[in-house]
C-alpha positions in Angstrom: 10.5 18.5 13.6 8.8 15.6 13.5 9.5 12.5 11.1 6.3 13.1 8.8 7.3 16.9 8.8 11.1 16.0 7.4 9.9 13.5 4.5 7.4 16.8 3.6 10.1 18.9 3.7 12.4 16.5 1.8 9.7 16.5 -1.2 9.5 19.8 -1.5 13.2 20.6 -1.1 13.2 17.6 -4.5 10.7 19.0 -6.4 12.3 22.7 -6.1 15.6 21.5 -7.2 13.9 19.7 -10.1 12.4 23.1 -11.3 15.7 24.9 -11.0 17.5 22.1 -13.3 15.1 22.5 -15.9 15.4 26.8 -15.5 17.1 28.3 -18.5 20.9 29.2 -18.4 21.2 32.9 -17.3 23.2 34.0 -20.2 20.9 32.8 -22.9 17.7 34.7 -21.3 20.2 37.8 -21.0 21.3 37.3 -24.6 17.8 37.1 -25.3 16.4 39.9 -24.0 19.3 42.3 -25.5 17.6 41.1 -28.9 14.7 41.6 -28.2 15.6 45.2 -27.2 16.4 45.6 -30.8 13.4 44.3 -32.6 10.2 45.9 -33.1 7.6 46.1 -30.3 5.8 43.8 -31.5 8.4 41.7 -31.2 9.0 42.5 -27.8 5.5 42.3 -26.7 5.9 38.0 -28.1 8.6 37.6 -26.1 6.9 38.9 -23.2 4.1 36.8 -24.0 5.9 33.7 -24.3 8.0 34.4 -21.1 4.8 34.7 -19.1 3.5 31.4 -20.3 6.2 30.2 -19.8 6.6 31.3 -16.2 2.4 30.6 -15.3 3.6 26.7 -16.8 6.6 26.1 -14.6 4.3 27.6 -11.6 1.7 25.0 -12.6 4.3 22.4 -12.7 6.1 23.0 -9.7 3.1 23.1 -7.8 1.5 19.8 -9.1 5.2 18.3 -8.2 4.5 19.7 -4.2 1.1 19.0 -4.3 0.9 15.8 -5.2 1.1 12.1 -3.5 3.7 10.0 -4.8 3.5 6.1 -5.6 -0.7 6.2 -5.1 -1.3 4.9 -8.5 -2.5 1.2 -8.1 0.1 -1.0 -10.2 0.5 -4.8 -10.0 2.1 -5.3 -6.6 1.1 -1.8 -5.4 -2.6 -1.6 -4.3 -4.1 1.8 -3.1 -5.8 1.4 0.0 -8.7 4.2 0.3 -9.8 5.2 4.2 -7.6 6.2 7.2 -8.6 7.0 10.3 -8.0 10.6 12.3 -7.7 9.6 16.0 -6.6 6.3 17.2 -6.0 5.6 21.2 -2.4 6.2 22.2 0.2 3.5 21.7 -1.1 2.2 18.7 1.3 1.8 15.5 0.8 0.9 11.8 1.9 -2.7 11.0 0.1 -4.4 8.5 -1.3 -3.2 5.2 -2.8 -5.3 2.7 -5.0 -4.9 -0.6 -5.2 -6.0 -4.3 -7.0 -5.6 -7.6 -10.8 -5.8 -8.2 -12.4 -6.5 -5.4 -9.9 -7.2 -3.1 -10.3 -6.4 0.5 -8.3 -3.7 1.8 -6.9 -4.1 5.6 -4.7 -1.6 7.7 -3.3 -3.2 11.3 -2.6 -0.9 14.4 -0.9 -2.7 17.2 -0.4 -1.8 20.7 1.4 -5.5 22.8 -1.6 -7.3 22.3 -4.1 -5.2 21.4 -5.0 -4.8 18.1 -7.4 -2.0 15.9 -7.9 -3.6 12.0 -10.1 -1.2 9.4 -11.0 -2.7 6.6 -13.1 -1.8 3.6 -15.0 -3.9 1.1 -16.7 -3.5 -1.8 -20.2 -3.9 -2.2 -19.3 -5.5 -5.9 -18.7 -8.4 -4.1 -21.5 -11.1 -3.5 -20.0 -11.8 0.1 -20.8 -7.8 0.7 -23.3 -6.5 -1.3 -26.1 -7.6 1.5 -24.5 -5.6 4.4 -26.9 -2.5 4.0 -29.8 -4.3 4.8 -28.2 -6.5 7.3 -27.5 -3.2 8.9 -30.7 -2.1 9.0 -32.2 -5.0 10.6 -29.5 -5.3 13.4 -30.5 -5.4 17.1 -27.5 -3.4 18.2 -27.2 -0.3 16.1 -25.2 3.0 16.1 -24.5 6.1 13.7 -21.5 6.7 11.6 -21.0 10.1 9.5 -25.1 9.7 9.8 -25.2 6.6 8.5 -26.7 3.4 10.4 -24.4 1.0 11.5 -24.2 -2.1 13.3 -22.1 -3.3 16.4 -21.4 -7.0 16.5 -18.6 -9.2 19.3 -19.5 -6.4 22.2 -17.8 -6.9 24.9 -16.1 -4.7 27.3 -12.8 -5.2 25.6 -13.7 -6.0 21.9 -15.9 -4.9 19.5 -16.8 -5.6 16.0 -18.6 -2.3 14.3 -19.8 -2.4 10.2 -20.9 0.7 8.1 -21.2 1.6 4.7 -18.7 5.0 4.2 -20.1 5.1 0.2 -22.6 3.4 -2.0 -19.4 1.4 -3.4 -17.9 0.5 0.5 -18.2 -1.2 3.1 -16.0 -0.4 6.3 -15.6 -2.2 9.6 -13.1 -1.3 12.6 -12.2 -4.0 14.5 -11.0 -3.6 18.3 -9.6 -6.0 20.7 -8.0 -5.8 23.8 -8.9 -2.2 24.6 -10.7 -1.3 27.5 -14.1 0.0 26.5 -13.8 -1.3 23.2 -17.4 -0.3 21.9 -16.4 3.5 22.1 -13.0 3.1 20.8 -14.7 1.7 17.9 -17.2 4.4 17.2 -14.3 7.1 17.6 -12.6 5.4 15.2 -15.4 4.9 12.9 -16.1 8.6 12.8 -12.6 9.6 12.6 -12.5 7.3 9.3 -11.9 9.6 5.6 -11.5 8.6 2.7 -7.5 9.1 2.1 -5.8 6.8 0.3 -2.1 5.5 1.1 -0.3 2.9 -0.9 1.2 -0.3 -0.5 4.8 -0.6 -2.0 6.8 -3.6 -1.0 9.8 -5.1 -2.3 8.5 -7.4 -5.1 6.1 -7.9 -7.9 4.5 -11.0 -9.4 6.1 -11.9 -12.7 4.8 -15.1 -14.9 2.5 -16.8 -12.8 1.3 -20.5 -13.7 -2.0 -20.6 -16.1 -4.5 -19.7 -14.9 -3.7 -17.5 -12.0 -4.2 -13.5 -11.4 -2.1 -11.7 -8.4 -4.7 -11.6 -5.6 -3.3 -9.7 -2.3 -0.1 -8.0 -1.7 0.8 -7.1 2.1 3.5 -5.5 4.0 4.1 -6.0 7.4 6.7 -5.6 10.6 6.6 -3.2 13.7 9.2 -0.8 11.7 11.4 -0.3 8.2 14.1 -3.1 10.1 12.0 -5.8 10.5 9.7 -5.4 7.1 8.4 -7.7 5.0 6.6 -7.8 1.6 4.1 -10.6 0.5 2.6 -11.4 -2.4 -0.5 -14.3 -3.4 -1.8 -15.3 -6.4 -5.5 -17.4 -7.1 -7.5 -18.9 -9.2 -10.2 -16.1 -10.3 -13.1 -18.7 -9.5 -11.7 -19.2 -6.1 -10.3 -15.9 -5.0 -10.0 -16.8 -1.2 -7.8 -19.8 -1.9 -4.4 -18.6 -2.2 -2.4 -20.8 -4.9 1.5 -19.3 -4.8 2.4 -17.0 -2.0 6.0 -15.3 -2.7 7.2 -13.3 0.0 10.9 -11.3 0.6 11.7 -10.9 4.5 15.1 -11.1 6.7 14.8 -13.9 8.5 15.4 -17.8 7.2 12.8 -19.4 6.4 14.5 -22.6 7.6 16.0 -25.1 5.1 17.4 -27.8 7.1 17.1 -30.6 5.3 16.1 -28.8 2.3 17.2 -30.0 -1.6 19.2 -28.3 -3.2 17.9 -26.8 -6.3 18.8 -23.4 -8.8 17.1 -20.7 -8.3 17.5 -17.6 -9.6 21.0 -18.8 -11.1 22.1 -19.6 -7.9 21.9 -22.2 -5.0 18.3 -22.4 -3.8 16.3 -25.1 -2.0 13.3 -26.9 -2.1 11.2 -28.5 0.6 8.8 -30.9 -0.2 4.9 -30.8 1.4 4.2 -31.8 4.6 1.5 -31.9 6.5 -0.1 -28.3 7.0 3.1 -27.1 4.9 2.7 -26.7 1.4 5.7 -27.0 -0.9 8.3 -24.2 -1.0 11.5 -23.2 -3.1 13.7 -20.4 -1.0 17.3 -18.5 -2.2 19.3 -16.5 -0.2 19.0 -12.8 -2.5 22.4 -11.0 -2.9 21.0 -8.2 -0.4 21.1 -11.1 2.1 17.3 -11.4 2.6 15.2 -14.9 1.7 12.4 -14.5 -1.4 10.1 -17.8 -0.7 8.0 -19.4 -3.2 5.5 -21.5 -2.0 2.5 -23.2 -2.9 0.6 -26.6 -3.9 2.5 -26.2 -7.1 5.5 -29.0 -8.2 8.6 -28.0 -7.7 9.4 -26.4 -11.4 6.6 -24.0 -10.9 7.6 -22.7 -7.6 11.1 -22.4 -8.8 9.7 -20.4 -12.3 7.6 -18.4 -10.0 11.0 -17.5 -8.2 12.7 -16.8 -11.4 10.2 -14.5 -12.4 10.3 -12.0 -9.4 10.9 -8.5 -9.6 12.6 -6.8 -7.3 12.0 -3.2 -6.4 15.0 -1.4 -4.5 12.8 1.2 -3.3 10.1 -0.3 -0.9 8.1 1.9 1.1 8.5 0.9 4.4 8.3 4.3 6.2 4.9 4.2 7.3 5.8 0.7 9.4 5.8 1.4 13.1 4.1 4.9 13.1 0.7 6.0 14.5 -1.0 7.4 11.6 0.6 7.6 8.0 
């Protein structure tokens, strides 16, 4: 059996013992059919009634708890990220997913040593993308995806940039690099591309942030569950790209030799002062002995508020990190 098929299997097995803690005790239907024996057909032909209805809406609910996807409802923190591809080339794991609210790219990472394969979807909301279509349509180097036109950009024999629009809403491109016949990897991929959503649900979520900026990205990365990591930005609307507070949760010290020691979090944090390249950055050791980092050209106060205003989520999804397809 093969991971995927257990955690299937462990979701049904769930969702069947949540319908048989909700069934009726055995001896009150007993006790209730034995009066219904004595009442008047009519009588029993309601309580037949009801027990079917009763029975068609535990069906319906049992199978909408089997049937559907759990944690796909986009929440701060927890984008949905829309396309997935069928095939990929062999080797190739999931390690890197990243998305956001409005009109937030959307990336998914497959890595093989050094080779890489990034989708990525855009919306055509967005000034930087709604002129794609026609771009396509004028490009020199053209190919079809799900008969659509599309373009092929970088072509080389071991990289290959190719852009299509999967919906009037989306644009798509599938990056390769470092594969050997890149071009045709690309357009394998591109056709293998549907639109299934997956979700992204790290370890932490964006609590007060400092006037006048909205959460922007959230990403999750690492080449399994072991190694994961969640991170989290936040912008100014007018300059989305610009990332003003990152916070991010991972295993690793984020180095605070030399550090100041400050409270964070009612405990013993630190703060490192800009340098150059470096922006500023408040870090505390969490009691499940990870690092949460704050950082950002913020002062020191903010950073630290940032911090305190974390939420943590003890039930990241970090299963899909280090698998093929998910």
């Amino acid at each position: 059996m093969t991971r995927s098929d257990h955690d299937t299997e462990t979701l049904i097995r769930e969702s069947l013992d949540r319908l048989a803690a909700r069934a009726p005790d055995g001896h009150a239907v007993r006790n209730a059919l034995a009066d219904a024996r004595r009442r008047r057909p009519v009588a029993r032909l309601s309580l037949v009634a009801a027990a079917v209805v009763v029975l068609v809406a535990g069906v319906f609910a049992g199978t909408q708890l089997l049937t559907r996807t759990p944690d796909l409802e986009p929440a701060a923190g927890r984008p949905v990220l829309g396309y997935t591809p069928g095939w990929l080339p062999g080797g190739f794991t999931e390690q890197y997913r990243e998305g956001g609210p409005g009109l937030a790219p959307q990336v998914r990472r497959w890595l093989a040593g050094p080779a890489e394969i990034t989708l990525s979807a855009y919306s055509t909301a967005d000034p930087e993308w709604s002129g794609p279509v026609p771009k396509i349509a004028s490009a020199q180097d053209q190919t079809i995806v799900h008969g659509r036109i599309a373009m092929v950009t970088g072509d080389t024999s071991t990289a290959a940039l190719l852009t299509w629009t999967a919906d009037d809403g989306h644009v798509l491109t599938a990056r390769v690099g470092g594969v050997p016949d890149a071009r045709a990897v690309a357009q394998r991929i591109a056709e293998s591309v549907e639109a299934a959503p997956v979700g992204v649900r790290g370890e932490l979520r964006f609590g007060p942030l400092p006037a006048g900026l909205t959460e922007r990205s959230a990403a999750v990365r690492g080449t399994g569950p072991g190694d994961a990591s969640t991170e989290l930005t936040a912008a100014d609307p007018a300059r989305p790209s610009v990332p003003a507070v990152t916070a991010a949760v991972a295993a690793g010290s984020p180095g605070v030799g030399g550090a100041a020691s400050v409270t964070v979090r009612g405990g013993q944090g630190f703060y490192s002062a800009p340098k150059p390249g470096e922006p500023a950055m408040v870090a505390v050791r969490l009691p499940s002995g990870r690092w949460l980092t704050v950082s950002g050209a913020q002062p020191e106060s903010v950073l630290a508020a940032v911090a305190d205003g974390v939420q943590l989520d003890p039930a990241p999804d970090y299963r899909w990190l280090g698998r093929a397809t998910s």
